[in-house]
C-alpha positions as CSV (number, residue, x, y, z in Angstrom):
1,X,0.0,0.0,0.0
2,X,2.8,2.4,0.6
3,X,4.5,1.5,-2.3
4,X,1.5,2.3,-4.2
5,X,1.1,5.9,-2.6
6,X,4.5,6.6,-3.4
7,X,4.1,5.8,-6.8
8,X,0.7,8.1,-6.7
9,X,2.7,10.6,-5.5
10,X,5.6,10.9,-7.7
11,X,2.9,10.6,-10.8
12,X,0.4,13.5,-9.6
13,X,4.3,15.7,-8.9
14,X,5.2,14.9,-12.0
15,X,2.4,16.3,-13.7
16,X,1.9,19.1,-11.5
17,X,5.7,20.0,-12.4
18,X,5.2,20.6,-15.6
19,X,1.7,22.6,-15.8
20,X,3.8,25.9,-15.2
21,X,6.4,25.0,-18.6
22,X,3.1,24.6,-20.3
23,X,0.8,27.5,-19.1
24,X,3.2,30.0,-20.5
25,X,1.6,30.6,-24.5
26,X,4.3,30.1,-27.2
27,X,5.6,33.8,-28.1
28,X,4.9,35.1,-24.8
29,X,8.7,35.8,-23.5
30,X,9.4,37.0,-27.2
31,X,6.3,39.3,-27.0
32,X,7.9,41.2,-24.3
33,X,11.6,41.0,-25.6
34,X,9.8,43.2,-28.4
35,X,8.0,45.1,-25.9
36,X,10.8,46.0,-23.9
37,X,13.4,46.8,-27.0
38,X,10.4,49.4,-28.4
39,X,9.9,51.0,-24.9
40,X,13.7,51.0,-24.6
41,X,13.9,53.0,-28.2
42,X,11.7,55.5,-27.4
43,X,11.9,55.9,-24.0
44,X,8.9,54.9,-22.8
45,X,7.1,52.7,-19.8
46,X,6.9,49.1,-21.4
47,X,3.2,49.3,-20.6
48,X,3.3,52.2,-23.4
49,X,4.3,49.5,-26.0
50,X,1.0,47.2,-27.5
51,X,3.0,44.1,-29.2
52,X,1.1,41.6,-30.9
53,X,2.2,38.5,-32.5
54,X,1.9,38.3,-36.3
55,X,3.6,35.5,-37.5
56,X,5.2,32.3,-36.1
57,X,8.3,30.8,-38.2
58,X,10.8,28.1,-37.5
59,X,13.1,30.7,-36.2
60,X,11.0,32.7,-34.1
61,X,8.2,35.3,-34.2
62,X,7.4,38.6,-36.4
63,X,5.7,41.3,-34.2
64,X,3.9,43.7,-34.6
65,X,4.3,46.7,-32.2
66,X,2.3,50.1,-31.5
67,X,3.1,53.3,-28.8
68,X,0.1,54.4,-27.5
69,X,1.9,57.5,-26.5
70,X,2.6,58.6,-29.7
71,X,1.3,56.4,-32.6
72,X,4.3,55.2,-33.8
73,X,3.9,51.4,-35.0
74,X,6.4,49.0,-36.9
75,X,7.4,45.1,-36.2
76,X,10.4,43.3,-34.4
77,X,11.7,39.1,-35.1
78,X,12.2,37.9,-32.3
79,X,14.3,34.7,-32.4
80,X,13.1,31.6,-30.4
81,X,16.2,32.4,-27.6
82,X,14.9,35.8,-27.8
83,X,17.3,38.0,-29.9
84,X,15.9,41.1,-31.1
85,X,17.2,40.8,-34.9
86,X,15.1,43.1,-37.1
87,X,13.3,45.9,-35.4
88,X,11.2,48.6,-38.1
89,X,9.3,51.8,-37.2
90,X,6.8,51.8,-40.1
91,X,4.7,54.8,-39.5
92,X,4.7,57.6,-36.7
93,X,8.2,59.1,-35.4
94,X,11.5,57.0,-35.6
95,X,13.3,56.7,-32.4
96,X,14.6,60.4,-31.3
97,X,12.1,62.0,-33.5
98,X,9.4,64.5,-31.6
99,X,5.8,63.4,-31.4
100,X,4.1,65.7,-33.7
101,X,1.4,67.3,-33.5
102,X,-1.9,67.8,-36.2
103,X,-0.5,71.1,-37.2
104,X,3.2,70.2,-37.3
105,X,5.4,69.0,-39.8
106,X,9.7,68.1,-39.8
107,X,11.4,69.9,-42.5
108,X,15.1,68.8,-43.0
109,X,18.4,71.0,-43.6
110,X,16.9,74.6,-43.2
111,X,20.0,76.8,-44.0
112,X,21.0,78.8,-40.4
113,X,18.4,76.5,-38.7
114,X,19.2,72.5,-39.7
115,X,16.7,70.0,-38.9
116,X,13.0,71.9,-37.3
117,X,9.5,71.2,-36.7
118,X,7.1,74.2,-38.2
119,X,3.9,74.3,-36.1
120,X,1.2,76.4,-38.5
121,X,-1.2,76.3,-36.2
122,X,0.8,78.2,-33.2
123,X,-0.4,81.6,-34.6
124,X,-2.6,84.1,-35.9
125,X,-3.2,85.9,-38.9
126,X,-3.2,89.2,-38.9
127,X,-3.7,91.4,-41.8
128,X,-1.7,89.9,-44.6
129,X,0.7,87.3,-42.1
130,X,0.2,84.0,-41.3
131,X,2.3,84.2,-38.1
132,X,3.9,80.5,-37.5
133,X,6.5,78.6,-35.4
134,X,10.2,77.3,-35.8
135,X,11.5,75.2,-33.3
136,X,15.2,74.1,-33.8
137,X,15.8,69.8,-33.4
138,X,19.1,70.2,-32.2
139,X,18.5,72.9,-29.2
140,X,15.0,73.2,-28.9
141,X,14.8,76.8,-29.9
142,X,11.7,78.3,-30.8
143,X,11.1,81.5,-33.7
144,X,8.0,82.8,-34.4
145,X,7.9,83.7,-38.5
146,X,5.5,84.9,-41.3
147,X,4.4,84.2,-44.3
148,X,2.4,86.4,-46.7
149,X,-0.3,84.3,-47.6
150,X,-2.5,86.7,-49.7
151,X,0.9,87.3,-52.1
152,X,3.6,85.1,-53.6
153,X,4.4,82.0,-52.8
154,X,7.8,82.8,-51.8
155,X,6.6,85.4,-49.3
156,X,8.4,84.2,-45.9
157,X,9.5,86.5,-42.9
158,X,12.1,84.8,-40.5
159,X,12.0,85.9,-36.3
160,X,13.6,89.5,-37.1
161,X,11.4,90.1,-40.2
162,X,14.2,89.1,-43.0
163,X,12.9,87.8,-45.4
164,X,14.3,84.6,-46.6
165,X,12.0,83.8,-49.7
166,X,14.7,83.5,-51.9
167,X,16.0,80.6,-50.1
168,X,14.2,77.8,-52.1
169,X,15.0,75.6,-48.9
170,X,13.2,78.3,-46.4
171,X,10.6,78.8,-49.3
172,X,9.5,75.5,-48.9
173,X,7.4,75.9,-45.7
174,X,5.3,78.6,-47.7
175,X,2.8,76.0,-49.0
176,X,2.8,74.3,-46.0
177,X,2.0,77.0,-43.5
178,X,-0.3,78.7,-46.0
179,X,-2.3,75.7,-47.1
180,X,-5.1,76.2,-44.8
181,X,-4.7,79.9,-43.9
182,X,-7.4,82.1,-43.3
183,X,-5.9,84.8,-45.8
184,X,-7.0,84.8,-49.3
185,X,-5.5,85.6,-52.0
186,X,-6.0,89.2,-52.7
187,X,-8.0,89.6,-56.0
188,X,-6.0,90.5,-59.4
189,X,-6.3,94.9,-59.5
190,X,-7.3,95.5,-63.2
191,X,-5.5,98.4,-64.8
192,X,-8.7,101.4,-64.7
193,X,-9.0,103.0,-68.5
194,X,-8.3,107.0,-68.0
């Protein structure tokens, strides 16, 4: 009879040893490998980062990854001894990149200014200026320019009221800032007969 307990007893351990190995879904550990590598990137809480597995492969697992904070989505493989090997931000900002907002848009290699995000909804218009901002990538400095709207389309006004239309580079953010201005476009003056 004791013999026969034993044996009971080693079985039902046996079994209940090796519930925890298999309550653990497949992916799950790779899951939050991605998890954690995307929070890591943008410097977020990993509770920030919504992975979801996409596809399973002999090697590992594709997933698919979002930020809540910020929108940004892309995918990570994930090997089966967890190594992050291919990590992609697909849409939102990269890694280092500012969260942008509905009015805000990254325009690259502005000459005196590098790298900057224009926000054309920070101002007003007033008369014929669309007032907008500048703010620098690399230091975080912020300019408040114009455009004229109502005139050409290389009608831009830097901080000190320069104007740096004939910059093609700084001309650029014209259409941009004017696309949804209040200002129309004055009407053509026809030459009066005398």
């Amino acid at each position: 009879m004791l013999k026969q307990i034993a044996v009971t007893f080693v079985g039902s351990m046996t079994v209940l040893g090796a519930l925890p190995a298999t309550a653990i879904a497949p992916g799950f550990t790779q899951l939050q490998t991605c998890q954690r590598f995307t929070a890591i990137k943008y410097h977020v809480p990993n509770n920030q980062v919504i992975p979801r597995i996409s596809q399973h492969t002999a090697s590992g697992y594709y997933i698919n990854w979002r930020v809540s904070q910020n929108g940004a989505s892309g995918y990570c493989f994930v090997t089966n001894g967890n190594s992050t090997t291919e990590w992609k931000a697909e849409r939102g900002p990269q890694p280092g990149q500012p969260s942008l907002g509905p009015n805000e848009k990254i325009f690259t290699g502005l000459p005196g200014y590098g790298d900057v995000v224009v926000n054309r909804g920070a101002g007003l218009a007033t008369g014929d200026r669309q007032y907008f901002t500048v703010r620098q990538l690399s230091n975080g400095a912020t300019y408040k320019w114009y455009a004229r709207c109502a005139n050409h389309s290389d009608q831009v006004y830097d901080g000190s009221g320069k104007y740096v239309g004939y910059n093609q580079k700084l001309a650029s953010v014209f259409p941009y800032v004017c696309e949804f201005s209040p200002i129309k476009p004055s009407p053509a003056i026809k030459p009066q007969p005398r």
